[in-house]
DRENDO-1510 file (C-alpha; in Angstrom, 1 decimal, always signed):
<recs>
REC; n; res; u; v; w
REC; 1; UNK; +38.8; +4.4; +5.3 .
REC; 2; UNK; +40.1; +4.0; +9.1 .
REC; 3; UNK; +42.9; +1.9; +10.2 .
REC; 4; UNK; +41.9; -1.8; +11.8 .
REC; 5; UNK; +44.3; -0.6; +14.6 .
REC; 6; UNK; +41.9; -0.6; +18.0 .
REC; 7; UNK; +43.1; +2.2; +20.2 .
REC; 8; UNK; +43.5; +0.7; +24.3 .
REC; 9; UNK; +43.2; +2.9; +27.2 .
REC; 10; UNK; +45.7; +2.4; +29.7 .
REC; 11; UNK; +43.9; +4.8; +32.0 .
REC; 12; UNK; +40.7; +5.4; +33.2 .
REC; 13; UNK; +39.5; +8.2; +35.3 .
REC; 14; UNK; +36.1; +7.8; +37.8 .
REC; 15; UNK; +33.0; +9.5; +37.1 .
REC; 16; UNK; +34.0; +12.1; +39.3 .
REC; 17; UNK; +37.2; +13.1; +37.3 .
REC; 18; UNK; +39.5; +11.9; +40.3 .
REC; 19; UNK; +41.1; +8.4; +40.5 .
REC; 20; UNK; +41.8; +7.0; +44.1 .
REC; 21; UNK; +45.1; +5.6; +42.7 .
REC; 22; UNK; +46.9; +6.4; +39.9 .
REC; 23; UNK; +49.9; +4.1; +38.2 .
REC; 24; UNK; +52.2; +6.5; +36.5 .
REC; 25; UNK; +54.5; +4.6; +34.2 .
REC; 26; UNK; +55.6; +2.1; +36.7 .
REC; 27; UNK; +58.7; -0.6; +35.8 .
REC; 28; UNK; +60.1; -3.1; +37.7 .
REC; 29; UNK; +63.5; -5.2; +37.0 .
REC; 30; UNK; +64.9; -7.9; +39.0 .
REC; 31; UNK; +69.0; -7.9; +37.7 .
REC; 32; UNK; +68.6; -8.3; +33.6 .
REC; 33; UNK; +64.9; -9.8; +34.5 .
REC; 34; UNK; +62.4; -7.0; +33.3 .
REC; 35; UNK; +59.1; -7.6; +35.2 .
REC; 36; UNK; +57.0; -5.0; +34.4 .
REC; 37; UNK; +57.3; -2.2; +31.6 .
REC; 38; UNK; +55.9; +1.7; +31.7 .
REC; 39; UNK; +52.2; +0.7; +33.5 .
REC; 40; UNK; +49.9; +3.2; +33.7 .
REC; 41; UNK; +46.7; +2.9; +34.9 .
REC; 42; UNK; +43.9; +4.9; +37.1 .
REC; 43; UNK; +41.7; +3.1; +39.8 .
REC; 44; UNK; +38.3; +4.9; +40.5 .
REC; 45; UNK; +37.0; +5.1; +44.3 .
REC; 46; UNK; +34.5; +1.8; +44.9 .
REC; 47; UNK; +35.7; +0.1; +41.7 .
REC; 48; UNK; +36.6; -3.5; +41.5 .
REC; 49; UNK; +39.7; -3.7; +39.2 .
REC; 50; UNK; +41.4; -7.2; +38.1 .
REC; 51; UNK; +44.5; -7.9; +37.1 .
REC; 52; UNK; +44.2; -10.2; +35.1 .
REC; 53; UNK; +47.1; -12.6; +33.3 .
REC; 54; UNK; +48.9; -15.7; +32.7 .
REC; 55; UNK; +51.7; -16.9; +34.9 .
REC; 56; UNK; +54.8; -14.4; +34.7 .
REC; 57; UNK; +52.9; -11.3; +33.3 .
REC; 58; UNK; +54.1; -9.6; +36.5 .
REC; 59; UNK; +50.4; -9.3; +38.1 .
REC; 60; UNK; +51.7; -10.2; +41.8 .
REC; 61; UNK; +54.4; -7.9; +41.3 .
REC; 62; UNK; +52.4; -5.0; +40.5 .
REC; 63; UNK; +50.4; -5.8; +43.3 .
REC; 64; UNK; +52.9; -5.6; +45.8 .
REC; 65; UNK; +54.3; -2.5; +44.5 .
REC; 66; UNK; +51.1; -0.9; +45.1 .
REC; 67; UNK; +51.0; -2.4; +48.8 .
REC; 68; UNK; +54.4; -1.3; +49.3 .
REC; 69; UNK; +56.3; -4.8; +49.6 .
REC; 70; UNK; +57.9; -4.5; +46.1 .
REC; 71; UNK; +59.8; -1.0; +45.5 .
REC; 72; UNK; +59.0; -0.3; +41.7 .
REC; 73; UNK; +62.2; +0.6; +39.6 .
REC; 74; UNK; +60.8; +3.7; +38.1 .
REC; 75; UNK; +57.3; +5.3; +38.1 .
REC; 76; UNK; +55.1; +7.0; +41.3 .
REC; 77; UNK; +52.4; +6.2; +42.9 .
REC; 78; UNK; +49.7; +8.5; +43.8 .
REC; 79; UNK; +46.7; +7.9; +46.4 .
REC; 80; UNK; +43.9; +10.8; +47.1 .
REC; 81; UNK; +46.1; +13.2; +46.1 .
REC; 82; UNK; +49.3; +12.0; +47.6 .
REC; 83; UNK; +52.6; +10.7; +46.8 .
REC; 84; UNK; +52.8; +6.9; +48.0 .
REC; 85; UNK; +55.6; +4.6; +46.2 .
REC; 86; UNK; +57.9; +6.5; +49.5 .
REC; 87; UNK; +55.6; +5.3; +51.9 .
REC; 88; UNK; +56.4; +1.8; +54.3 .
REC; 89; UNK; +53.2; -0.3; +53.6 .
REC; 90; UNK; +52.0; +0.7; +57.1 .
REC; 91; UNK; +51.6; +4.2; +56.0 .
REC; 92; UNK; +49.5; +3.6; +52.8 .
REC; 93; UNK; +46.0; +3.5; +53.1 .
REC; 94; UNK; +45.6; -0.1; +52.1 .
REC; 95; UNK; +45.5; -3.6; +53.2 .
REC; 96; UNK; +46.5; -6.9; +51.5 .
REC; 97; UNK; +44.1; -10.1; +51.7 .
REC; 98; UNK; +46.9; -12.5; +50.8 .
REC; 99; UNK; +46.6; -16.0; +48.6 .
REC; 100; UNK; +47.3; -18.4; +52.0 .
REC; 101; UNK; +45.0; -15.9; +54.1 .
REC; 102; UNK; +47.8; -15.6; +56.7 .
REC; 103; UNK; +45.6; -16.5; +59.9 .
REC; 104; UNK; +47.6; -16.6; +63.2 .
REC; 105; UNK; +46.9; -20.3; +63.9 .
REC; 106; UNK; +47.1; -19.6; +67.4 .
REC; 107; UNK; +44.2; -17.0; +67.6 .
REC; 108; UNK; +40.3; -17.1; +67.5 .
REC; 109; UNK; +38.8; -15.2; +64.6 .
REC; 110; UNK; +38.1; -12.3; +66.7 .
REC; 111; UNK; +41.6; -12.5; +68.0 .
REC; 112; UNK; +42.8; -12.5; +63.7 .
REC; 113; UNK; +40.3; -10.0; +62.8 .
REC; 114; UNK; +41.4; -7.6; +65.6 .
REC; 115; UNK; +45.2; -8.1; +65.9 .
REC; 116; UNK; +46.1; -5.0; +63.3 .
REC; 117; UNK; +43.8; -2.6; +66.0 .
REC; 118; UNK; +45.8; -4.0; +68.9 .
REC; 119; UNK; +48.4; -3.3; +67.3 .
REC; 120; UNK; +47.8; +0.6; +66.4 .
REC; 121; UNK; +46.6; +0.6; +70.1 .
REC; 122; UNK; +43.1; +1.5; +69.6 .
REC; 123; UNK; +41.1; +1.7; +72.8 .
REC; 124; UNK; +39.4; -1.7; +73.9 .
REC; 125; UNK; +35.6; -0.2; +73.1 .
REC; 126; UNK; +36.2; +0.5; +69.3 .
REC; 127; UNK; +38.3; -3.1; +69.1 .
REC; 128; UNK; +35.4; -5.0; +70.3 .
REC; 129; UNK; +32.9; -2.8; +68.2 .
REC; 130; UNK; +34.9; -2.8; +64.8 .
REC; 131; UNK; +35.7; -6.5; +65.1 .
REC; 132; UNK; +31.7; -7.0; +65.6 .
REC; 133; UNK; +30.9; -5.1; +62.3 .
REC; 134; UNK; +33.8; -6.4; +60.7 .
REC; 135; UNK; +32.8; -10.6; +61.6 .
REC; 136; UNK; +29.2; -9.6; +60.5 .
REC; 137; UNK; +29.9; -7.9; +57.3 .
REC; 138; UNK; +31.5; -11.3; +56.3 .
REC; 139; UNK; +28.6; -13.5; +58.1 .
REC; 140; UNK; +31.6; -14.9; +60.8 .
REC; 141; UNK; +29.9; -13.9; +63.8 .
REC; 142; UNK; +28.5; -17.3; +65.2 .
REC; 143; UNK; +32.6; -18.6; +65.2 .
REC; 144; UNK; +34.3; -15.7; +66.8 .
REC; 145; UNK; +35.5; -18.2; +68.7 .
REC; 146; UNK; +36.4; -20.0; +66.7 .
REC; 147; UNK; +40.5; -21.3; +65.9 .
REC; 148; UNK; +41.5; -21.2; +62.1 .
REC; 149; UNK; +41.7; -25.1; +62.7 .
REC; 150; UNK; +38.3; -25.6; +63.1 .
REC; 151; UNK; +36.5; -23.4; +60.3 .
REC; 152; UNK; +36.3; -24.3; +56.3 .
REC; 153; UNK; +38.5; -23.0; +54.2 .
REC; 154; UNK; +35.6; -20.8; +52.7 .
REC; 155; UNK; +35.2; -19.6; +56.2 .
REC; 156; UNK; +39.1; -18.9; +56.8 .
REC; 157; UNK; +38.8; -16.8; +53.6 .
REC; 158; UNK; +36.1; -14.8; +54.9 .
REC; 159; UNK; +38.0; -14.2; +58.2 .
REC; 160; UNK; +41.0; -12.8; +56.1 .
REC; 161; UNK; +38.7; -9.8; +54.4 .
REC; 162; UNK; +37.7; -9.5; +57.4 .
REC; 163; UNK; +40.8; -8.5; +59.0 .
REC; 164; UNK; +41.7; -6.5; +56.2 .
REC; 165; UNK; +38.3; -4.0; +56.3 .
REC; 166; UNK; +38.4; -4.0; +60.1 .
REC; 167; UNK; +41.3; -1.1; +59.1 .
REC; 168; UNK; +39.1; +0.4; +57.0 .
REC; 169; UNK; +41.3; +0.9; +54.0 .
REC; 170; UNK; +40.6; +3.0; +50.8 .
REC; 171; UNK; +41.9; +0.2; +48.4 .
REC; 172; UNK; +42.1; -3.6; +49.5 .
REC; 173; UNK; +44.4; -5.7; +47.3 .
REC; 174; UNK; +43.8; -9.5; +46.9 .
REC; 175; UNK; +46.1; -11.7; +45.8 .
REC; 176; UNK; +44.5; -14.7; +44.6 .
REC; 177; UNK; +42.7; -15.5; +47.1 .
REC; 178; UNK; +39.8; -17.9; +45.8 .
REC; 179; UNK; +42.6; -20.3; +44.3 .
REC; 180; UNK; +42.6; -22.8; +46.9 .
REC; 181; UNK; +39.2; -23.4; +46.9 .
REC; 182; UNK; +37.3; -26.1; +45.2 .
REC; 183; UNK; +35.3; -25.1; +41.8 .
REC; 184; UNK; +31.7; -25.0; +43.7 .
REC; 185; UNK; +32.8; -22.3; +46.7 .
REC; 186; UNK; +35.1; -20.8; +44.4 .
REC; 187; UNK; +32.1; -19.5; +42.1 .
REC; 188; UNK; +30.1; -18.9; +45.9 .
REC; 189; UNK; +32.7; -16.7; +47.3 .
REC; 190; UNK; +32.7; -14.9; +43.8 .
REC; 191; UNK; +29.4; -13.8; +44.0 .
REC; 192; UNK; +29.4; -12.9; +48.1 .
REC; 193; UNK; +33.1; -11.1; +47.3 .
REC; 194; UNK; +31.1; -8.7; +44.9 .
REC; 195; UNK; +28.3; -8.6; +47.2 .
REC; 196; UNK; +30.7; -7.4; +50.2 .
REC; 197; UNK; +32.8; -4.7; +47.8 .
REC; 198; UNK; +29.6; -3.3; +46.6 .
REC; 199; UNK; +28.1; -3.2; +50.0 .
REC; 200; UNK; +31.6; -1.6; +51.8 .
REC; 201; UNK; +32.3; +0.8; +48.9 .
REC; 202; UNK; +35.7; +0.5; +48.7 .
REC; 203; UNK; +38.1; +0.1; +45.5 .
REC; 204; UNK; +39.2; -3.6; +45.4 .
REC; 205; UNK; +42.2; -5.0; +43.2 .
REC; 206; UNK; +42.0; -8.8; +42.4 .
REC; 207; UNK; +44.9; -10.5; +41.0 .
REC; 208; UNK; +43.5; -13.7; +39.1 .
REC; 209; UNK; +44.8; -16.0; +36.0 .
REC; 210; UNK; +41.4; -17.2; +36.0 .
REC; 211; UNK; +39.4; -15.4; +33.1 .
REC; 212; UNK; +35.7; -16.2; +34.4 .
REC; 213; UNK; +37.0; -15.2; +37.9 .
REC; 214; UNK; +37.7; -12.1; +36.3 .
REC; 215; UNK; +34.6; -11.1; +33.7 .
REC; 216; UNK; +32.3; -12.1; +36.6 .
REC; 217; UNK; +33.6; -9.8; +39.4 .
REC; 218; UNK; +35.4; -7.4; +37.4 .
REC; 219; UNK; +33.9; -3.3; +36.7 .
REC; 220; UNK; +37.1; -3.3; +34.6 .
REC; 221; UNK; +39.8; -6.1; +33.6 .
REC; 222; UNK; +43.5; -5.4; +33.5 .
REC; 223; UNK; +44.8; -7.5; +31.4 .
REC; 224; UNK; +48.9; -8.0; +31.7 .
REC; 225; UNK; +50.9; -9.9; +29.2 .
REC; 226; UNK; +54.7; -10.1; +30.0 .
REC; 227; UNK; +54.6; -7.0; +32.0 .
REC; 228; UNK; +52.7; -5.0; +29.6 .
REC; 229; UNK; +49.4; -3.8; +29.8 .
REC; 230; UNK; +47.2; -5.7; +26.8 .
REC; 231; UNK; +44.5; -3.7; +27.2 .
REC; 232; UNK; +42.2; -2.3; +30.1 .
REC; 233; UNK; +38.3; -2.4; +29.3 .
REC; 234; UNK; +34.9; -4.0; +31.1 .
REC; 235; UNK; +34.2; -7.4; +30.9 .
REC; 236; UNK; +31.9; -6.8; +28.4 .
REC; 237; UNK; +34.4; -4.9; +25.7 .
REC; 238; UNK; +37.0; -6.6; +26.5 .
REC; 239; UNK; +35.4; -9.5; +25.3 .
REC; 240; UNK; +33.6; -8.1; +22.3 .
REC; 241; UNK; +36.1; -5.4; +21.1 .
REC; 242; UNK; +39.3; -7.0; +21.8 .
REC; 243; UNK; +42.2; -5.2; +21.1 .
REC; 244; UNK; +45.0; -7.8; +19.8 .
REC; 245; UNK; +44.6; -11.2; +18.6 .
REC; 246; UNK; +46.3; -12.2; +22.2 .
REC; 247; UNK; +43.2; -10.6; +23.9 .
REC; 248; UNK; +41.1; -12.3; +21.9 .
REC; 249; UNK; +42.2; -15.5; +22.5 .
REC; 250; UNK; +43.1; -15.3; +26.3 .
REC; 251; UNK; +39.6; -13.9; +26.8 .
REC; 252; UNK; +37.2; -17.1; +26.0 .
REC; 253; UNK; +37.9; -19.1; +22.6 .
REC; 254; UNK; +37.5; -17.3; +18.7 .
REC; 255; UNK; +38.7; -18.0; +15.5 .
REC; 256; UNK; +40.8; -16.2; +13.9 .
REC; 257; UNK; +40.9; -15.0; +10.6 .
REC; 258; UNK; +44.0; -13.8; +9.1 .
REC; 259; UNK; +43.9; -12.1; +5.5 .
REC; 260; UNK; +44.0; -9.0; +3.3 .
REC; 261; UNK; +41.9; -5.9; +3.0 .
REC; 262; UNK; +41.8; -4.5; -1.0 .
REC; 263; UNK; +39.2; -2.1; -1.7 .
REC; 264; UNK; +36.9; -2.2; +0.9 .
REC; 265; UNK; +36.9; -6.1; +1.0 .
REC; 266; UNK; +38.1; -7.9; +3.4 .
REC; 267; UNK; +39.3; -11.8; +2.3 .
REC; 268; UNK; +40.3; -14.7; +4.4 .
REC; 269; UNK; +41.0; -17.7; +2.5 .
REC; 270; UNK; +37.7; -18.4; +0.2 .
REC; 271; UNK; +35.5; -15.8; +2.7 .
REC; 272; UNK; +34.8; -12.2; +1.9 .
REC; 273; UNK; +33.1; -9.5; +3.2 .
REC; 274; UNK; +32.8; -5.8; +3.0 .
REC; 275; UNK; +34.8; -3.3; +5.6 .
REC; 276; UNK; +35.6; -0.2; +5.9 .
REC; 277; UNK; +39.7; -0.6; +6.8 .
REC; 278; UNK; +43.0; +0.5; +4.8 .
REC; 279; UNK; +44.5; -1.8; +2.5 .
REC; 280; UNK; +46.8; -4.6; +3.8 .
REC; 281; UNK; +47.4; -7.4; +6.2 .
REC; 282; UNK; +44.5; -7.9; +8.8 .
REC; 283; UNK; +43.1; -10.3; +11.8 .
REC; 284; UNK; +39.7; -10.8; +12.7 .
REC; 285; UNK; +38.2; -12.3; +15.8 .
REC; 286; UNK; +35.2; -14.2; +15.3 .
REC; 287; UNK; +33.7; -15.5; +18.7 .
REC; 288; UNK; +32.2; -19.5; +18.3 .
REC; 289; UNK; +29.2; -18.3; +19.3 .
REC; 290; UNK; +28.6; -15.8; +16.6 .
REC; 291; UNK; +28.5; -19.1; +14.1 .
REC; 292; UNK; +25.3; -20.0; +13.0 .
REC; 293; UNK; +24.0; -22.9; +11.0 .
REC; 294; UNK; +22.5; -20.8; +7.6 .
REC; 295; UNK; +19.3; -19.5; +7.5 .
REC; 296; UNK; +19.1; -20.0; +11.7 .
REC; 297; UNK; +18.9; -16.0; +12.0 .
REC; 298; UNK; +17.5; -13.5; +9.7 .
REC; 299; UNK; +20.4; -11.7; +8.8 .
REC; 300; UNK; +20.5; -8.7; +6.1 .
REC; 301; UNK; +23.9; -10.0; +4.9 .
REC; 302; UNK; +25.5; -13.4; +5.8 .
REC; 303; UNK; +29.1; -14.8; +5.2 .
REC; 304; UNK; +28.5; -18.8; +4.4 .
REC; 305; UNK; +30.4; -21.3; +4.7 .
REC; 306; UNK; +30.3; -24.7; +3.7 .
REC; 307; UNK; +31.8; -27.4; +6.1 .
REC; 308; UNK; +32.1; -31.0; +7.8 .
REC; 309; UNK; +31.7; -31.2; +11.4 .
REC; 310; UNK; +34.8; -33.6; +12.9 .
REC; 311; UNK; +34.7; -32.9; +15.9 .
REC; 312; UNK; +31.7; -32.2; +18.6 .
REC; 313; UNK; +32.1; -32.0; +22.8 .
REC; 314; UNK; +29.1; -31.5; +25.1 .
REC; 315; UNK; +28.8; -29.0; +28.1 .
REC; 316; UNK; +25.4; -29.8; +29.1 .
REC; 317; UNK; +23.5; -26.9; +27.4 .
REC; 318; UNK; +25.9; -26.2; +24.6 .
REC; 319; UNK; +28.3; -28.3; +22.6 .
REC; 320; UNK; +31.6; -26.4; +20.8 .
REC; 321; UNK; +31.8; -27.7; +17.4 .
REC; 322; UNK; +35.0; -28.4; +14.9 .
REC; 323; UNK; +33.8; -27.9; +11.2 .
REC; 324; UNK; +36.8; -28.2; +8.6 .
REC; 325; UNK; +36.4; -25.5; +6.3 .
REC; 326; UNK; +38.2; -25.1; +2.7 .
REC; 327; UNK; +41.8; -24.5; +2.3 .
REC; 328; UNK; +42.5; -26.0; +5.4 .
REC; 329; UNK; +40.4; -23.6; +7.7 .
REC; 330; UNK; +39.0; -25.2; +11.1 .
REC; 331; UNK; +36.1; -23.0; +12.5 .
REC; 332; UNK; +34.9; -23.6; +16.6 .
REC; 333; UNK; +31.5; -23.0; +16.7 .
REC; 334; UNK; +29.2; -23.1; +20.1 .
REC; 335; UNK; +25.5; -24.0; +19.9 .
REC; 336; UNK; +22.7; -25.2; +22.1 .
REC; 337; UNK; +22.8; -29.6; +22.8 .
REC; 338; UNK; +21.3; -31.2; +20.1 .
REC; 339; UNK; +21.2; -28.4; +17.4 .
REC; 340; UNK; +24.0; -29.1; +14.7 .
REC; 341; UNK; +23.5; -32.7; +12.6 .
REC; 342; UNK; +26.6; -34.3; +11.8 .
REC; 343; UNK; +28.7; -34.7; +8.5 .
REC; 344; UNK; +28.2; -31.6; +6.3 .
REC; 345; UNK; +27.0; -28.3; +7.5 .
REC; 346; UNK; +26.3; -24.7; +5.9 .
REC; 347; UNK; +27.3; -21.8; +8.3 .
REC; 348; UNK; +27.0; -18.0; +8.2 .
REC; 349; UNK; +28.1; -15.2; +10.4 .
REC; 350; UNK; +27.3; -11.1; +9.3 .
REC; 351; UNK; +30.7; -9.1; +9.1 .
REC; 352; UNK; +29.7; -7.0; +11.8 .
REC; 353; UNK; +30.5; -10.4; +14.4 .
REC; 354; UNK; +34.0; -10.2; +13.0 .
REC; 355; UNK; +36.4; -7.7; +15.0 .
REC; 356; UNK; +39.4; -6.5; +13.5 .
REC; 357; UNK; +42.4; -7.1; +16.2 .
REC; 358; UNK; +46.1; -6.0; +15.9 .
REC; 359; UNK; +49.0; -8.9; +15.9 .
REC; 360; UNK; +50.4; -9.9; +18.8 .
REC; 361; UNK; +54.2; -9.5; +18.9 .
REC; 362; UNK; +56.2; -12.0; +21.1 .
REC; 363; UNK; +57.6; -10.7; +23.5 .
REC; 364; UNK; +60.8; -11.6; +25.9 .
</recs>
């Protein structure tokens, strides 16, 4: 029998065995405050990484350690090869798009997106040519001249990446930057975001607290909890195989099912089922959606439960559904509109839908 412990990553190399940056075991304390604690993680060239956690896990710290505002309080930093946590931001190859986009109010958009090259004093020819490519990669040509003033805020964001990739950095760290818009553009720019870093190449970092921002954009989600990493996975496993009961329930909505494992039987109140774990205490995570009303699926083996639906809310397609269980168990369930009747219900779910996750210690 195996263990219900889940084993997390905390690196990942690319698929040509090299990271672009690598996160070696990186802490950072402000006085007594500890931020982060021993983080370790690889970022693959052309992946799009996001940090993902609540407010406090130390996401925007991390970040700025890696762009060289923040100096960690032990750990390195290595880029291509090279040593980096040394380096003054203006030496690392990356740029920052931050949270308030930063546009010099005073400028046109041309004038924002080109300032870094005047600075560096690159000829006049390449400024004018690398701003072009930069304004059309980010469809901001037709208000070049444009003032900050006078564009959206959708636009103002697409100026700042702009700005950023004119430099052509190997990593581009975003700090939130889709929080100030309004739901509708919010879930635009999430979708042209991806578009542009799959179209540029480059490795992106996103900082987000948002959890759909982050399972819709994401190749792999970092997730942070009080300066830890939780665990590092895709969207997809993150989801389905979470690691710790935290994950689990940051990461969407589940039940969860606390019992005992004795002889290949796992029991959670009046439910059973069989598993192949050791003997003792044990969590499962049990999504909403894998619920079903009985006999809705034809499944070889079935956990049922009987139940009374108290409480029902609609979201257009689907509706989430409270059913008071025996000894006190509430189960969330999510079906399509229309499909569960009211008052007493018979449900089912095959053991296979419930994921064994480790407890989640509080932490300080």
């Amino acid at each position: 029998m195996t263990s219900p412990t889940i084993s997390v990553p905390a690196t990942t190399e690319s698929a040509s065995g090299s990271p672009l940056l690598s996160i070696r075991n990186v802490a950072k304390n402000f006085g007594h405050n500890v931020v982060l604690r021993d983080i370790s993680l690889d970022i693959a060239p052309g992946e799009f990484l996001s940090i993902l956690g609540e407010s406090g896990s130390g996401k925007t710290t991390l970040l700025r350690i890696i762009a060289g505002f923040e100096t960690a309080s032990s750990g390195e930093l290595w880029m291509a090869g090279a040593r980096i946590d040394h380096q003054p931001p203006y030496r690392r190859p990356v740029n920052t798009v931050f949270q308030n986009y930063a546009l010099f109010p005073h400028l046109s958009v041309e004038e924002n997106v080109g300032y870094g090259l005047r600075v560096a004093r690159r000829p006049a020819a390449e400024i004018v040519q690398r701003v072009s490519e930069a304004l059309d990669k980010v469809k901001m040509t037709a208000h070049a001249k444009k003032k900050p003033s006078k564009i959206s805020g959708g636009q103002q964001q697409r100026v700042a990446l702009a700005r950023a990739l004119v430099n052509r950095p190997q990593l581009l760290l975003l700090d939130e930057p889709l929080s100030a818009l309004d739901a509708n553009l919010r879930r635009q720019m999430q979708l042209e975001l991806k578009s542009l870093q799959r179209e540029v190449g480059i490795a992106f970092v996103f900082v987000t607290h948002d959890q759909e921002e982050a399972m819709v954009m994401s190749d792999r989600i970092a997730l942070l909890r009080s300066g830890e990493l939780e665990q590092v996975a895709t969207p997809r496993e993150i989801y389905s195989r979470p690691a710790t009961a935290y994950v689990a329930q940051f990461l969407g909505q589940t039940n969860l099912l606390k019992g005992e494992v004795r002889s290949g039987l796992a029991r959670c109140g009046a439910l059973s089922w069989p598993v192949s774990l050791r003997d003792g205490p044990a969590i499962f995570s049990l999504r909403p959606e894998h619920l079903r009303l009985e006999g809705a699926e034809d499944l070889p083996f079935a956990v049922q439960i009987r139940g009374r639906v108290i409480h029902q809310a609609f979201h257009g397609p689907t509706e989430s559904i409270r059913v008071q269980c025996g000894d006190g168990l509430v189960l969330l369930m999510r079906a399509p509109s229309g499909h569960v009747p009211n008052g007493e219900v018979s449900l089912e779910f095959s053991p296979a839908d419930a994921i064994p996750v480790r407890e989640s210690p509080e932490r300080i």
